[in-house]
C-alpha positions in Angstrom: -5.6 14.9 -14.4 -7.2 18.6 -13.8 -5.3 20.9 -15.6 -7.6 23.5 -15.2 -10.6 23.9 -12.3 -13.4 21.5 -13.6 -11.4 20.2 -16.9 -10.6 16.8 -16.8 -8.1 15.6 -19.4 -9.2 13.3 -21.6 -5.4 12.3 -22.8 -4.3 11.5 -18.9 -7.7 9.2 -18.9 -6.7 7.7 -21.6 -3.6 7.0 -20.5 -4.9 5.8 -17.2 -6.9 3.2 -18.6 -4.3 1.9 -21.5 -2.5 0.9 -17.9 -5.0 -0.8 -16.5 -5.8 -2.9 -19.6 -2.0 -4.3 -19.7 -2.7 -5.2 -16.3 -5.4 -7.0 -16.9 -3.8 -9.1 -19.3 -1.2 -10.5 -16.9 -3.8 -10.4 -14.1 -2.7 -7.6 -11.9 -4.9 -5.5 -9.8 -4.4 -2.5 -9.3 -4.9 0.6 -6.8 -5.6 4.0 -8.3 -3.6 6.3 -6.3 -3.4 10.0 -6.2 0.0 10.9 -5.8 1.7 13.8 -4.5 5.5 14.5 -3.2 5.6 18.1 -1.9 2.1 18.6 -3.1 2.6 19.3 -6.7 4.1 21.1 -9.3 4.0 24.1 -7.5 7.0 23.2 -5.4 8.9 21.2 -8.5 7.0 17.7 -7.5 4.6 15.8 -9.0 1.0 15.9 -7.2 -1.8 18.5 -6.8 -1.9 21.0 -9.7 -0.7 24.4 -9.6 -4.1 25.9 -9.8 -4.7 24.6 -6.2 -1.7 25.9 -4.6 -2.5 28.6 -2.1 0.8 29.2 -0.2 -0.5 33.2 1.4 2.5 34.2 -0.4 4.8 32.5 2.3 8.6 31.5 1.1 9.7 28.3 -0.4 13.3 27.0 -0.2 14.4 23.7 -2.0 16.5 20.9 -0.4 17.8 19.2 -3.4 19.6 16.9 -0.8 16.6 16.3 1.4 13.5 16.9 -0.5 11.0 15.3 2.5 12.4 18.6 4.5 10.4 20.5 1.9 7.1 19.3 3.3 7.6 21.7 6.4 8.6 24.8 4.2 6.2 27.4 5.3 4.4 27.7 1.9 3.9 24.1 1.2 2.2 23.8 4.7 -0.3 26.8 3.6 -0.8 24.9 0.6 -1.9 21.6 2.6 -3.6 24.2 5.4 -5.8 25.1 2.4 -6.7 21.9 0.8 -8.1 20.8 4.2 -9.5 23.7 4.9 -11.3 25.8 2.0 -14.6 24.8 0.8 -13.9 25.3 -3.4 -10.8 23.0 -3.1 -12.8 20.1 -0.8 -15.0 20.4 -3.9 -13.0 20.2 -6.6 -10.8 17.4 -5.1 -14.2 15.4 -3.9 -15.4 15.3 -8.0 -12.0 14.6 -9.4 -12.6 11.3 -7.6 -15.9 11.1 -8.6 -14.8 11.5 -12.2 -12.0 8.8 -11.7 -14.4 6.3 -10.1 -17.4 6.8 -12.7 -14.5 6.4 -15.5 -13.0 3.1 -14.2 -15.5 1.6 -11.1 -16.3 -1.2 -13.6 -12.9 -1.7 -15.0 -12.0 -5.4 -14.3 -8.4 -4.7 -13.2 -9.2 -1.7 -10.9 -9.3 -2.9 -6.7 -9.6 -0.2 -4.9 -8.4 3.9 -4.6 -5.4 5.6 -2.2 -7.2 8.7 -1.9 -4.0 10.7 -1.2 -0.6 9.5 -1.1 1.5 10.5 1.9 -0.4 13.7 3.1 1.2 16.3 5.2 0.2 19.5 6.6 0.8 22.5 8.9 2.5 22.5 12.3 1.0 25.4 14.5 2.5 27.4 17.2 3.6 25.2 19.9 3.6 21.2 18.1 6.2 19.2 17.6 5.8 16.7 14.4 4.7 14.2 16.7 1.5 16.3 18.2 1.1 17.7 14.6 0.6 15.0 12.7 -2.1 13.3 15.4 -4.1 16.6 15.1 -3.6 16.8 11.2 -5.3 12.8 11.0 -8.1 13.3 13.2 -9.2 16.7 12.2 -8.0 17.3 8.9 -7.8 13.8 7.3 -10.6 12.2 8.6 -13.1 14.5 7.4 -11.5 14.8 4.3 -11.7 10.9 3.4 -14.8 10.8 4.3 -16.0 13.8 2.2 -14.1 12.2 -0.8 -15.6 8.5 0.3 -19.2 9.7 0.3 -18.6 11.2 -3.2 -16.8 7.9 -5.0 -19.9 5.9 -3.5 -22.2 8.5 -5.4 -20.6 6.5 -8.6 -19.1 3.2 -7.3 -19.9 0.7 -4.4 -18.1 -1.9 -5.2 -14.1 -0.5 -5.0 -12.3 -0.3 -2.4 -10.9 2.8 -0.4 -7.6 3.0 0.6 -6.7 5.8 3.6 -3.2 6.7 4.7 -1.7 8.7 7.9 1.1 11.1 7.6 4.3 9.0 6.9 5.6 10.0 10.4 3.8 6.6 11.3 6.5 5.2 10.1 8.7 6.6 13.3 6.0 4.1 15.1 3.9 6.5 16.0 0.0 5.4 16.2 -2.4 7.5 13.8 -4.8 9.8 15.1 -7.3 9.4 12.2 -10.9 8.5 13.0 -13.2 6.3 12.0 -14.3 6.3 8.1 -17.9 5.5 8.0 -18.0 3.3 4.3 -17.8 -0.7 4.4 -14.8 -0.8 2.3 -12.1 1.0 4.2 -8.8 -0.1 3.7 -5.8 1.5 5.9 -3.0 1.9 4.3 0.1 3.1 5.7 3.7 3.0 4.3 6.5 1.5 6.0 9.7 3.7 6.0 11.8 5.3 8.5 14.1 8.4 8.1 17.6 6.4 9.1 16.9 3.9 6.0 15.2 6.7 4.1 19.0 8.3 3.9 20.4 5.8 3.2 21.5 4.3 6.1 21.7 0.6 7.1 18.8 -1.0 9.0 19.5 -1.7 13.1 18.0 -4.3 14.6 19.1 -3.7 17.6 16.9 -0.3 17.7 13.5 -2.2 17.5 11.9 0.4 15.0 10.1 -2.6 13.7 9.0 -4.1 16.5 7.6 -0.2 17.4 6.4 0.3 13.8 4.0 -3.3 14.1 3.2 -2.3 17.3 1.8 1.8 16.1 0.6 0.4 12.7 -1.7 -2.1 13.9 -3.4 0.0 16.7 -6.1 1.8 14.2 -7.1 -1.4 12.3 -8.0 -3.1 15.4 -9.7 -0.6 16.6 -11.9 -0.2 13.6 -12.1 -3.6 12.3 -10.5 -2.6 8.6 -7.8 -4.4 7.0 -4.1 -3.0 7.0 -2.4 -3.1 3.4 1.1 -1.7 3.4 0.9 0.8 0.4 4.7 1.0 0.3 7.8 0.1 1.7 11.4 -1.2 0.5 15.1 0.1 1.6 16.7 3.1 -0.4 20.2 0.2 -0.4 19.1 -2.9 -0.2 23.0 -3.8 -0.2 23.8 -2.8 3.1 25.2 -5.7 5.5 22.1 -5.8 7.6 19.4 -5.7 4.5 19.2 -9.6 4.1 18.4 -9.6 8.1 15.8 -6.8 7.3 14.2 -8.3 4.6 14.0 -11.3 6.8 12.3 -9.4 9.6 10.0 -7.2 8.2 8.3 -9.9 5.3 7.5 -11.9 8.8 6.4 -8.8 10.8 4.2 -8.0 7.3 2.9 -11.7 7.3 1.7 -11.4 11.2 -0.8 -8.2 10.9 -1.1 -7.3 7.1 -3.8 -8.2 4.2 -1.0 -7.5 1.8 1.7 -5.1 1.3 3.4 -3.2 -1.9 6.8 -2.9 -2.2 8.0 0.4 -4.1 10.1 -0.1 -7.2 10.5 2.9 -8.3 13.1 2.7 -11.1 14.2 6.0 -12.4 16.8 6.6 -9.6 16.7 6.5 -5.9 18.0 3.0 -5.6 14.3 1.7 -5.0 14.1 -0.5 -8.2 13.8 -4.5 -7.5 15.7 -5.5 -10.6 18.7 -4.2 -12.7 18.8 -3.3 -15.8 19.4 -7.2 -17.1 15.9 -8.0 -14.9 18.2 -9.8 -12.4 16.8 -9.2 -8.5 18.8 -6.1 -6.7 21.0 -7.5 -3.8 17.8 -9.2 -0.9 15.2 -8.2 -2.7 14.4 -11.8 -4.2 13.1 -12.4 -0.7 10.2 -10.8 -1.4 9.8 -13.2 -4.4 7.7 -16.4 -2.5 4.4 -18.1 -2.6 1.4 -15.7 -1.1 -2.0 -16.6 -0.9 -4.1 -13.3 -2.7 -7.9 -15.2 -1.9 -8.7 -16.9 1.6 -12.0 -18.7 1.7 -12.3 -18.7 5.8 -10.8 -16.4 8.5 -6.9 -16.6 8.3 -5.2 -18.3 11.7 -1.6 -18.1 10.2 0.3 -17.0 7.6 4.0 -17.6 7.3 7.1 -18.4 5.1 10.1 -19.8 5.8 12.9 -18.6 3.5 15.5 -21.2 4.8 13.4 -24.1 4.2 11.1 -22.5 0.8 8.6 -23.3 2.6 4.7 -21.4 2.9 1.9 -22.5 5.4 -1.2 -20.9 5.5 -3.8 -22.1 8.0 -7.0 -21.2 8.0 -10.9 -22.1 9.1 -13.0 -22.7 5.6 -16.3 -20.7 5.3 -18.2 -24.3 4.7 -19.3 -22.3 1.4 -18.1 -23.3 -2.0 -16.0 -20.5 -1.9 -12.4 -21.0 -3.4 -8.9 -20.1 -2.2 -6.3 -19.1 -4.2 -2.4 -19.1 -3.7 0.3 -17.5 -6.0 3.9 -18.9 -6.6 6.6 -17.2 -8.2 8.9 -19.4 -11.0 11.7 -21.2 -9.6 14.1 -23.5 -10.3 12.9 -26.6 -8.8 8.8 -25.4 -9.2 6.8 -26.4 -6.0 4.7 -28.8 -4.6 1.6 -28.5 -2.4 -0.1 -30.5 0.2 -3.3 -29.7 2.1 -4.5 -31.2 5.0 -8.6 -30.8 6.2 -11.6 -30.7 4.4 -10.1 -29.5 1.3 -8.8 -30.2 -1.9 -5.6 -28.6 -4.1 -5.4 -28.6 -8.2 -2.7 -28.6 -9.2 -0.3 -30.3 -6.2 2.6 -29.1 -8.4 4.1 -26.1 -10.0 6.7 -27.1 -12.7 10.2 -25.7 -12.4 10.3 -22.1 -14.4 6.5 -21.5 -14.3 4.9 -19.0 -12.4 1.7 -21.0 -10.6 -1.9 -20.3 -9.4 -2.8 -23.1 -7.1 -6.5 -23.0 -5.8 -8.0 -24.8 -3.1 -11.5 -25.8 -3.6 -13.7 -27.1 0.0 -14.9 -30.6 -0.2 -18.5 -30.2 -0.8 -21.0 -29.4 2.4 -17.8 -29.2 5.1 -16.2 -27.2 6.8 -13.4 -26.9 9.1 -9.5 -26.1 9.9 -7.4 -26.5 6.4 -3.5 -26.6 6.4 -2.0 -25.5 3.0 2.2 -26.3 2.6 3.5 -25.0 -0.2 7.4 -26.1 -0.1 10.5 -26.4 -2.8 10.6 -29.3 -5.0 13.9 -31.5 -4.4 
């Protein structure tokens, strides 16, 4: 994106926005995230350019065989201590945004920004990873999205922003960042945990994800912003217990998130949802089921049932003329929808093979509890 200090490039734009348009042809919104592994190329990752690296001349040592270890090589932490901390960096990363927002705020497939993917930083004298990361959220972080915030709304008020912890939230540890002061915070945290990050099977009987809900949705209650899980998805999602997790983290998702994206990463790692025939990887068709992306009212319950193929979504209509809108995936046997309440569904059913958009339009001048069933045609 920034080659060089102040030099945007105009190929990379271009390329940014030849993306968004094929997702605006098959209707997908999209997040504009700046992502970093490792912070950047400085360290053999992708991420913040090599320009921008300060590392103090500290050593770097590679772990080909556990790259996240990298982030706590001494160089790679100067490098993040720097990006919070000196005043020519906050600059420059504060107008690449502004750049990126004035380029695509009006582009019809862009929703919203992750202002930094999975930041790190320094651990001082005396911290554990724990303490570190709390203190690198509320004092680094925080004032950094809101630097970057008040610059994007410079050029665009419409997007959304999207702000994420460290990843050690996803030990189920509660984030330390503050309060973002912009209408159109969105926290975003991913959803990993280092066992299933090496590979290992998932555990129920630990209650990571009971501890993970319980850390994750602490900061969105607090500051009344929505929680959209930015990433998340097994490294082997063949493992014994994976159709168990699957199971129990889609429902934990469904009982505190706005919406989640899984990662499918598919140029090794194991993270991609289909093979190379487009056929689902082993569980992850569970994450294939009627979802309702538009809720005209405040949501009282959101839930699927995978035994049954079965989706209910309850909420209490606005009493504007407002319209929801449910999404279901193609299936063999197609769906069919009923809706009790002051409210109306076109169509009722989703032929088999199709992929559907059902809306659900308020009868006119009411308002009230509706009661959408979505459910697998016999």
């Amino acid at each position: 994106m920034e080659p060089r200090p102040g030099h945007y490039s105009s190929g990379y734009l271009r390329k940014i926005e030849r993306i968004l348009n094929w997702a605006h042809r098959w209707r997908i919104q999209v997040v504009i995230d700046a992502h970093q592994d490792v912070f950047g190329p400085e360290f053999g990752h992708r991420g913040i350019p090599e320009w921008a690296a300060r590392t103090d001349g500290l050593p770097f040592t590679q772990h080909p065989d556990d790259w996240f270890a990298e982030y706590f090589e001494p160089a790679v932490q100067a490098a993040f201590e720097h990006l919070y901390q000196d005043t020519d960096l906050q600059r420059a990363q504060a107008r690449m945004w502004r750049a990126l927002a004035q380029r695509f705020a009006h582009h019809p497939a862009v929703f919203g920004y992750d202002l930094i993917n999975e930041p790190m930083g320094r651990l001082r004298e005396g911290e554990d990873i724990p303490a570190a990361a709390h203190r690198i959220e509320s004092e680094q972080l925080t004032p950094m999205y809101q630097r970057i915030a008040d610059e994007i709304r410079t050029v665009d008020r419409h997007n959304r922003l999207f702000v994420e912890p460290t990843p050690i939230v996803g030990e189920g540890l509660p984030t330390g960042l503050g309060r973002i002061h912009d209408p159109k915070v969105v926290y975003a945290p991913h959803f990993y945990n280092a066992t299933m990050e090496a590979g290992g099977d998932y555990d129920p009987s630990a209650r990571w994800l009971e501890a993970y809900e319980d850390a994750v949705t602490r900061y969105p209650r607090a500051q009344h912003v929505p929680v959209v899980v930015g990433e998340w998805g097994p490294r082997d999602s063949s493992l014994p217990n994976m159709a168990r997790f699957y199971g129990d983290a889609l429902a934990s998702l469904d009982r505190y998130s706005s919406g989640w994206a899984g990662y499918v990463w598919c140029y090794g790692g194991g993270y991609c949802a289909v093979d190379k025939d487009g056929r689902f990887q082993a569980n992850k068709e569970q994450t294939a089921r009627p979802y309702a992306p538009a809720v005209a009212g405040t949501v009282r319950e959101r839930r699927y049932d995978a035994t049954t193929q079965t989706f209910h979504l309850v909420y209490d209509s606005s009493g504007r003329p407002d319209v929801s809108e449910l999404s279901t995936p193609p299936t063999a046997t197609g769906w069919q929808v009923s809706v009790q309440g002051p409210a109306v569904a076109r169509p009722r059913v989703v032929p088999a093979g199709e992929r559907g958009t059902v809306r659900i339009w308020p009868q006119p001048g009411a308002s009230g509890r509706v009661t959408v069933t979505v459910s697998a045609r016999e």
